[in-house]
C-alpha positions in Angstrom: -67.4 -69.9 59.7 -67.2 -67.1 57.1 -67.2 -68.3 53.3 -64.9 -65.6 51.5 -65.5 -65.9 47.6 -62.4 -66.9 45.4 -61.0 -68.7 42.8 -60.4 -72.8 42.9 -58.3 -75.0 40.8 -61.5 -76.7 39.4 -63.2 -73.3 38.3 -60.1 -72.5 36.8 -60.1 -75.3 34.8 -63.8 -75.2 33.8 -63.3 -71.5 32.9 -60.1 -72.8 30.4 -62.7 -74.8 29.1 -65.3 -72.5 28.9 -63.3 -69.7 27.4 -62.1 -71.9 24.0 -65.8 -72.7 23.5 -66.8 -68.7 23.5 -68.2 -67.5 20.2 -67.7 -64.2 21.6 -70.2 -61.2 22.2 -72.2 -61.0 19.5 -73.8 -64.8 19.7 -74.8 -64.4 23.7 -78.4 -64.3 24.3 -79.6 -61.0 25.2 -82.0 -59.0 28.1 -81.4 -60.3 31.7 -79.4 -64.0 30.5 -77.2 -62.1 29.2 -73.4 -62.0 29.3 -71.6 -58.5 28.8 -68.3 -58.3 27.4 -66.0 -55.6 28.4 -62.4 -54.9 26.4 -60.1 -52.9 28.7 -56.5 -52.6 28.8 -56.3 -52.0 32.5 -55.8 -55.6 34.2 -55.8 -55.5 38.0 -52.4 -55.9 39.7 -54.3 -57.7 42.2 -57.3 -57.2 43.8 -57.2 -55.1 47.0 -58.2 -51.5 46.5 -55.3 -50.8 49.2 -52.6 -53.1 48.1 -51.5 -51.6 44.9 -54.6 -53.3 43.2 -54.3 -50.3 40.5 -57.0 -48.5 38.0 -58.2 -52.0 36.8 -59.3 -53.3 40.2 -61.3 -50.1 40.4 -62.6 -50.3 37.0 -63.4 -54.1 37.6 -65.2 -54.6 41.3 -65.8 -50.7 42.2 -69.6 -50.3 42.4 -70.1 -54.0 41.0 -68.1 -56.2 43.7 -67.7 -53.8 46.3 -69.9 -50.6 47.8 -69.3 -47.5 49.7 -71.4 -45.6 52.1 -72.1 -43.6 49.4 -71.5 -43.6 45.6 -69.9 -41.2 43.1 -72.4 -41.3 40.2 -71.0 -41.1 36.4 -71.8 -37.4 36.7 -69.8 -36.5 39.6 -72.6 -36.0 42.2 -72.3 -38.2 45.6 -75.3 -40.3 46.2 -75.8 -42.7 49.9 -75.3 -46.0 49.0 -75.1 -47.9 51.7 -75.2 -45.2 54.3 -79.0 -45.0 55.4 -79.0 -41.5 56.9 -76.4 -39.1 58.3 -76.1 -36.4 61.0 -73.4 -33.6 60.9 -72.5 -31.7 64.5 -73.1 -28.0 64.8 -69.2 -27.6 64.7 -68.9 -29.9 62.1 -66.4 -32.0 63.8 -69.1 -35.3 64.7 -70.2 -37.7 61.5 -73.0 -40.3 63.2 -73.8 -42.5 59.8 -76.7 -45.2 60.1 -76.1 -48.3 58.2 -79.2 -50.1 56.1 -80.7 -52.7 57.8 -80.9 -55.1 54.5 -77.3 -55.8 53.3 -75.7 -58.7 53.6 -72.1 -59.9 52.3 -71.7 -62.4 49.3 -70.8 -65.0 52.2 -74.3 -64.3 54.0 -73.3 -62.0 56.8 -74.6 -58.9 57.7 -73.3 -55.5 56.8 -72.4 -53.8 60.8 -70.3 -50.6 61.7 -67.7 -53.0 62.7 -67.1 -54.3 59.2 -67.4 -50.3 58.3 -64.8 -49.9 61.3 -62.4 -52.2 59.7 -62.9 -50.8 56.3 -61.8 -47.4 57.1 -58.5 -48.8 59.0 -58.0 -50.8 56.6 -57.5 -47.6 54.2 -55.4 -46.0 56.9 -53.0 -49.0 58.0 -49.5 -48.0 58.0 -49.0 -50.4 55.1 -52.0 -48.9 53.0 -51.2 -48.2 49.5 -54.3 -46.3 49.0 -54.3 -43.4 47.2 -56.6 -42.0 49.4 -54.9 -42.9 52.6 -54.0 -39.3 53.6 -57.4 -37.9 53.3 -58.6 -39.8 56.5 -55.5 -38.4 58.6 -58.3 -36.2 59.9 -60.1 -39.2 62.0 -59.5 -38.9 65.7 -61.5 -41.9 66.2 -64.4 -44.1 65.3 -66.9 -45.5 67.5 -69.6 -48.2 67.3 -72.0 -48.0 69.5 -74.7 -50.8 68.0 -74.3 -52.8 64.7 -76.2 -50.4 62.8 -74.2 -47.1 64.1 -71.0 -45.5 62.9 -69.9 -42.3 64.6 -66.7 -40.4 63.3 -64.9 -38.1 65.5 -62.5 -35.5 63.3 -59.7 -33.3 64.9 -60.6 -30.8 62.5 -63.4 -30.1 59.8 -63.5 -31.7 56.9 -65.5 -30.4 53.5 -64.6 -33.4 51.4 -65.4 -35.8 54.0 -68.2 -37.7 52.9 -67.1 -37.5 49.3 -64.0 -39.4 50.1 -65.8 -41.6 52.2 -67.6 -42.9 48.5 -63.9 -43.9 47.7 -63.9 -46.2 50.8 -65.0 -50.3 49.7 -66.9 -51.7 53.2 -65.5 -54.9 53.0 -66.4 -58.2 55.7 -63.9 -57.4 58.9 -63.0 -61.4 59.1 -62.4 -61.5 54.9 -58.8 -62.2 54.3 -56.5 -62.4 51.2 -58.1 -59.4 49.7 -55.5 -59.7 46.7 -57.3 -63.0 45.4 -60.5 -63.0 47.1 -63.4 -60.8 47.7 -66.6 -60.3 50.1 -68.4 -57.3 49.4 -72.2 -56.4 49.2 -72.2 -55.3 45.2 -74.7 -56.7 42.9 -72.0 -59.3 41.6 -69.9 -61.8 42.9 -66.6 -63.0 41.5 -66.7 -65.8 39.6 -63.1 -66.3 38.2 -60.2 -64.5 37.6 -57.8 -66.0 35.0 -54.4 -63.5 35.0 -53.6 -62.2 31.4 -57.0 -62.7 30.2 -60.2 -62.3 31.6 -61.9 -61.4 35.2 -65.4 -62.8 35.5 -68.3 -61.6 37.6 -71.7 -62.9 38.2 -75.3 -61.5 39.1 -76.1 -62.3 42.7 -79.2 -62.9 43.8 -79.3 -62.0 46.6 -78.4 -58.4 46.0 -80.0 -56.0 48.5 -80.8 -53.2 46.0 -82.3 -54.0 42.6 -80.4 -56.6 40.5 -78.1 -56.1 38.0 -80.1 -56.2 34.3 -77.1 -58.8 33.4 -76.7 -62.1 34.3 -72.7 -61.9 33.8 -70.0 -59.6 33.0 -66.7 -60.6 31.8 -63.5 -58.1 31.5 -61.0 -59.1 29.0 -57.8 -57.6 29.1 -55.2 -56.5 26.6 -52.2 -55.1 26.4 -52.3 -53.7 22.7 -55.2 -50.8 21.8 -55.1 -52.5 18.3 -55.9 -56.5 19.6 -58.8 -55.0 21.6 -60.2 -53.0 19.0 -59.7 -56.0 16.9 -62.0 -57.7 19.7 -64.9 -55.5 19.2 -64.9 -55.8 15.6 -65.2 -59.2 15.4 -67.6 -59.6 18.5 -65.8 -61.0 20.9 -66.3 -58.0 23.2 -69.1 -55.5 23.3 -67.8 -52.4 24.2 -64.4 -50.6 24.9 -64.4 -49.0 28.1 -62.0 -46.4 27.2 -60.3 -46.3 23.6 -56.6 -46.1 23.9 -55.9 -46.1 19.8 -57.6 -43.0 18.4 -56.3 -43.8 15.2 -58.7 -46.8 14.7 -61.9 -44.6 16.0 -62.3 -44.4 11.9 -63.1 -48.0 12.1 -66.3 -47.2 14.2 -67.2 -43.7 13.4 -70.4 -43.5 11.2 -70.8 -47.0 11.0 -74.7 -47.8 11.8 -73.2 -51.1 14.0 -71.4 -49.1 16.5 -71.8 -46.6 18.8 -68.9 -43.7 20.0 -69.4 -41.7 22.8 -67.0 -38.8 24.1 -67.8 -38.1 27.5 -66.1 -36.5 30.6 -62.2 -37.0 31.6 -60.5 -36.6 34.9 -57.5 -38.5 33.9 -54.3 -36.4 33.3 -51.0 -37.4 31.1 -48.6 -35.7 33.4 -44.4 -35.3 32.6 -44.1 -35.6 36.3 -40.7 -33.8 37.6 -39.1 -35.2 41.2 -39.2 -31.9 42.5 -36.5 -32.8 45.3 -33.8 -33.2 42.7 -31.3 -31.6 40.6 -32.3 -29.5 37.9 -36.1 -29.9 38.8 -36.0 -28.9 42.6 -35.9 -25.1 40.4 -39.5 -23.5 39.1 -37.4 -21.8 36.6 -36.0 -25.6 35.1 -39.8 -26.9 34.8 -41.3 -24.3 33.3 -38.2 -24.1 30.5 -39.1 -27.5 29.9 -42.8 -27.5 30.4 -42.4 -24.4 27.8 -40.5 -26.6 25.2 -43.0 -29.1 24.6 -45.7 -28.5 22.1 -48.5 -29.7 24.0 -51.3 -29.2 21.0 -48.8 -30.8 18.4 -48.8 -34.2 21.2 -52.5 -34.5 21.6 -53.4 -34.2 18.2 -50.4 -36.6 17.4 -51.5 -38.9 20.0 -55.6 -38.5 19.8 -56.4 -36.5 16.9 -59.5 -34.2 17.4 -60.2 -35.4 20.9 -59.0 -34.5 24.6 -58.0 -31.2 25.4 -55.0 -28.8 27.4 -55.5 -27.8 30.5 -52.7 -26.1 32.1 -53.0 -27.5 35.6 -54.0 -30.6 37.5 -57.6 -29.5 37.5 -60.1 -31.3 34.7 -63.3 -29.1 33.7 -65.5 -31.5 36.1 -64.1 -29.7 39.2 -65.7 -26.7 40.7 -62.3 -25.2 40.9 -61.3 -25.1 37.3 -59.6 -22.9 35.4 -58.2 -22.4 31.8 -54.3 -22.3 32.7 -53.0 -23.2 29.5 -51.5 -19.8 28.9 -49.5 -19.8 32.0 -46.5 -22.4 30.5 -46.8 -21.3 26.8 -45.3 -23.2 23.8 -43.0 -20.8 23.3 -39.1 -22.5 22.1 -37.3 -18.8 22.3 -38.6 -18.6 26.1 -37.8 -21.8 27.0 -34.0 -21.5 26.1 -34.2 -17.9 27.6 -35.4 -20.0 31.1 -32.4 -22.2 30.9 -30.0 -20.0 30.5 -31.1 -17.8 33.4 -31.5 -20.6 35.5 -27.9 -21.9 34.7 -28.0 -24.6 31.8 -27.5 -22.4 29.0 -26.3 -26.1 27.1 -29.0 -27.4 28.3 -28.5 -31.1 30.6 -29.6 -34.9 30.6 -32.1 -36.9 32.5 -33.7 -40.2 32.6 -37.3 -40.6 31.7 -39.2 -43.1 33.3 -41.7 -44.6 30.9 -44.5 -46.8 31.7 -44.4 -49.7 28.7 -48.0 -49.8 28.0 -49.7 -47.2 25.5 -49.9 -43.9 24.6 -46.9 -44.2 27.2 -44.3 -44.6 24.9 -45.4 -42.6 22.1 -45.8 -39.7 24.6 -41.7 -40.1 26.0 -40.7 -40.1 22.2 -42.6 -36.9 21.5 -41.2 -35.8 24.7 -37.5 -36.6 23.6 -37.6 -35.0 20.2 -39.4 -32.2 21.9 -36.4 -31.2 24.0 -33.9 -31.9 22.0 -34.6 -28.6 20.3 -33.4 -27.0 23.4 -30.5 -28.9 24.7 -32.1 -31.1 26.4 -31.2 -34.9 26.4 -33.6 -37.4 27.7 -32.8 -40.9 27.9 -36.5 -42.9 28.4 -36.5 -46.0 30.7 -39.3 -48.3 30.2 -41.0 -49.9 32.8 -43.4 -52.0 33.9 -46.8 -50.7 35.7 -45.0 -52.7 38.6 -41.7 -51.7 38.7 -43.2 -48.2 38.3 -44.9 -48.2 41.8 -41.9 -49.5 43.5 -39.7 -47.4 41.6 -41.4 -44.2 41.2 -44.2 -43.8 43.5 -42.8 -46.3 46.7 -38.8 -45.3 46.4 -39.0 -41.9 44.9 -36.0 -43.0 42.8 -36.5 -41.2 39.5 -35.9 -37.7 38.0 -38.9 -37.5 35.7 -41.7 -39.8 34.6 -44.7 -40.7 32.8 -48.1 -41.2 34.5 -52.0 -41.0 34.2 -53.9 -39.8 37.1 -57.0 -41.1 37.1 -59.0 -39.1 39.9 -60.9 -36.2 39.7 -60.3 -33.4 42.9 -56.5 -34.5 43.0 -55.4 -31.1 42.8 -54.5 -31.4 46.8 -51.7 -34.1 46.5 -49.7 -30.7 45.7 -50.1 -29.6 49.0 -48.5 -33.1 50.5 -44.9 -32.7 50.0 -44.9 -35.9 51.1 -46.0 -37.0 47.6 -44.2 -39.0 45.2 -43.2 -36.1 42.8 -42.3 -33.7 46.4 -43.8 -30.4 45.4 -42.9 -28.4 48.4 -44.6 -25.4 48.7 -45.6 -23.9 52.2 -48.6 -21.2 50.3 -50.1 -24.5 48.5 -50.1 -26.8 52.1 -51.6 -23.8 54.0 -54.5 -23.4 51.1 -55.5 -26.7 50.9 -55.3 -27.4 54.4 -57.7 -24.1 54.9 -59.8 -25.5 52.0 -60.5 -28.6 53.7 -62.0 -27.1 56.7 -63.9 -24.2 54.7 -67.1 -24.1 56.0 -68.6 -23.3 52.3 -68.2 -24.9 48.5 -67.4 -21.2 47.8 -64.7 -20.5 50.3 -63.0 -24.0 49.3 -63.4 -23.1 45.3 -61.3 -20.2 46.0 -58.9 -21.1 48.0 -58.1 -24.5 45.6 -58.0 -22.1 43.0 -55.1 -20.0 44.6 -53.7 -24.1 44.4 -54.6 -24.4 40.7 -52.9 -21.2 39.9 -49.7 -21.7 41.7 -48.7 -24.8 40.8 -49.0 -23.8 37.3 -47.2 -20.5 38.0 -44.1 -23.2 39.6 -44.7 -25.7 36.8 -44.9 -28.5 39.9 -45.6 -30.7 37.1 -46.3 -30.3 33.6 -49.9 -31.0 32.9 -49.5 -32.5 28.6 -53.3 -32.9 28.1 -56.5 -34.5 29.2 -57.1 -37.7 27.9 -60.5 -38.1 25.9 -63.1 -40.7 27.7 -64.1 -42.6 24.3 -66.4 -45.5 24.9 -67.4 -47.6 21.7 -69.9 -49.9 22.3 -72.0 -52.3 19.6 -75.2 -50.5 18.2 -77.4 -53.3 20.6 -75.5 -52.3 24.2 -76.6 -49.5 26.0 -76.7 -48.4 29.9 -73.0 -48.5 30.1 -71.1 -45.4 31.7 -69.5 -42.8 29.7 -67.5 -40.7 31.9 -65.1 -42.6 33.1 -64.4 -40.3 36.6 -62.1 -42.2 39.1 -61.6 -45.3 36.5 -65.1 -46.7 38.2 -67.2 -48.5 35.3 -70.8 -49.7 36.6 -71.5 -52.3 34.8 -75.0 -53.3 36.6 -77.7 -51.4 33.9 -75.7 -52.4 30.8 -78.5 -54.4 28.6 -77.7 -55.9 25.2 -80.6 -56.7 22.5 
């Protein structure tokens, strides 16, 4: 009989107990005993990486909970994790993986290509809400000739392949209720997860890599920027994994008991247009409006000196970037001149839908007033991070929104009209189907920036900035990641004096 790890009424009520007798961060013994404490505002919907499980069960189990074959480091670059060795076919077309020999599950089984098998199906299922789902439509079929084997058949090349593999979690094949329970092979196992307020994992011991330097890490979640900076101030947390409330950086800045560190963003505040409707299924409409928001004036307004424009999907970290900030210029005059040529010489109305939680709301205001200036009245809708993936991404049933995209290399979900936001462009789908089976980085660079440059040309979105990745942590923390790519957080090497 499998054990599958998850939460009981009588841990529940211990860690109730537990939790009112904290004294926070600052007074928990330090080195390997020692338990770290994360602020974030990104609380798992659930915890299933492909049922709607969201950024925070990424940020939460990814890397610590769960493992890929391989691993995307804090600096981009794929690593083997728990892929042993790999072979590649002559035509590119055959992917024969061998499994370590050493790994077992947190309920004691061993790792086998079956539970790799599962894993990948899992990701595919018709009822996948992986983000990542499409990016396997390439797999003709997956074989399993011994435990230790796994041997991918594609029906056409694929350069990305093994990077999106690292985005794959190999979980047990018999583990079930995924959304409340876990069994992966990660250096922690989950210890409890109380909704609203805090998800706690712990070091196992059985790890088959080298152990986490921590005995325990504890997420606490917020929903206000302000409460959680609050948290660190007053020791209750350690570190902020990614500031949301730029104004209260002053707080932290040149003060000898904190530490701020700007590192590398691939998340993207996008004005998202449904491309498939009235006024936006025209490149003429976007770009008007696109053209009417001063994108400088927001970030500053919303982050002060940090983040930056960018003009495009693509964040500086991928090989195919390019400054396309020039493209859609601030520019009032020409975005009036757009909307008259394309037929709203008044201007017209739409509905904004607005995620509820920060800078989400400050953004849709800016947004609003922005438009105004040319005619255009937006009405914002705020909703929930729930009703906005039934809504907006499930339903298609919106005209514009609000969203962050976390991931880096995302630039291809413009060639999937398919896609929540329906781009349709037959140039883009040919280029990034022709970059996916480049035999070359080079060859795919180009191509995906042909992709870059004419979605910007067609305004397919509008791109308002890229968010900063601002991690404050207590002067005695260190090891923690900085980058922030793909909302991953490793929490294994973070010490604490």
């Amino acid at each position: 009989m499998k054990r599958i790890l998850t939460l009981t009424a009588a841990a529940a009520v211990g860690a109730l107990v537990l939790a009112g007798c904290s004294t926070g961060g600052d007074a928990d013994s330090g080195g390997a005993d020692a338990t770290i404490n994360i602020g974030s505002l990104y609380e798992p919907q659930n915890l299933s990486n492909t049922g709607g499980g969201g950024q925070g069960v990424t940020e939460a189990l990814s890397g610590n909970v769960y493992e890929g074959l391989y691993k995307l480091t804090d600096e981009g670059e794929v690593e083997p994790l728990l892929a042993a060795d790999d072979e590649v076919s002559d035509d590119g077309l055959t992917y024969t993986i061998t499994l370590r020999d050493d790994v077992e599950f947190h309920s004691g089984d061993l790792l086998t290509s079956a539970d790799v098998k599962s894993s990948i199906e899992a990701v595919t299922a018709e009822d996948s809400q992986s983000a990542r789902k499409s990016s396997f439509d390439v797999i003709s079929s997956i074989e399993t000739p011994d435990d230790s084997t796994v041997v991918f058949t594609l029906s056409q090349r694929s350069i990305s392949f093994i990077y999106n593999l690292s985005y794959v979690w190999i979980v047990n094949d018999e583990a079930t209720d995924l959304t409340k329970s876990e069994d992966g092979t990660g250096p922690y196992t989950l210890d409890e997860w109380k909704r609203g307020s805090t998800l706690s994992l712990t070091r196992w011991d059985d790890y088959w890599g080298d152990a986490a330097t921590n005995a325990e890490v504890v997420f606490h979640y917020y929903t206000d920027a302000t409460a959680q900076n609050n948290a660190l101030i007053s020791g209750q947390i350690d570190l902020i994994t990614s500031v949301q409330s730029p104004d209260a950086l002053s707080q932290f800045d040149g003060n000898d008991d904190y530490v701020v560190t700007d590192g590398s963003s691939t998340t993207k505040e996008l004005l998202a247009f449904n491309d498939r409707v009235e006024p936006f299924d025209d490149p003429l409409v976007r770009k008007a409006v696109y053209s009417a928001i001063d994108r400088e004036k927001l970030l500053n307004s919303i982050w002060g000196d940090y983040g930056q424009l960018i003009g495009s999907m693509v964040p500086p970290t991928d090989p195919w970037y390019e400054d396309l900030t020039d493209v859609n210029p601030y520019d009032v005059d020409l975005a009036k001149d757009q909307l008259a040529e394309a037929g709203y010489p008044d201007g017209f109305s739409f509905t904004l839908d607005t995620p509820s939680y920060d800078p989400h709301p400050a953004v849709a205001e800016f947004v609003q007033s922005e438009l105004k200036k040319v005619g255009i009245t937006v009405k914002i809708n705020t909703i929930t991070a729930d009703e906005w993936y039934t809504k907006v991404f499930q339903d298609r049933d919106f005209e514009a929104t609000l969203q962050e995209h976390v991931n880096d290399r995302d630039v291809v979900w413009y060639g999937n009209p398919d896609f929540y936001w329906g781009y349709d462009n037959a140039d883009v789908q040919k280029w990034v189907a022709e970059a996916e089976q480049a035999k070359t980085i080079d060859e795919q660079t180009a191509l995906l920036t042909k992709v870059n440059e004419k979605i910007a040309e067609d305004a397919a979105s509008a791109w308002l900035y890229l968010y900063p990745q601002i991690v404050v942590a207590a002067s005695g923390v260190s090891g923690y990641p900085v980058n922030g790519l793909n909302s991953q957080f490793y929490a294994y090497d973070i010490v604490k004096k």
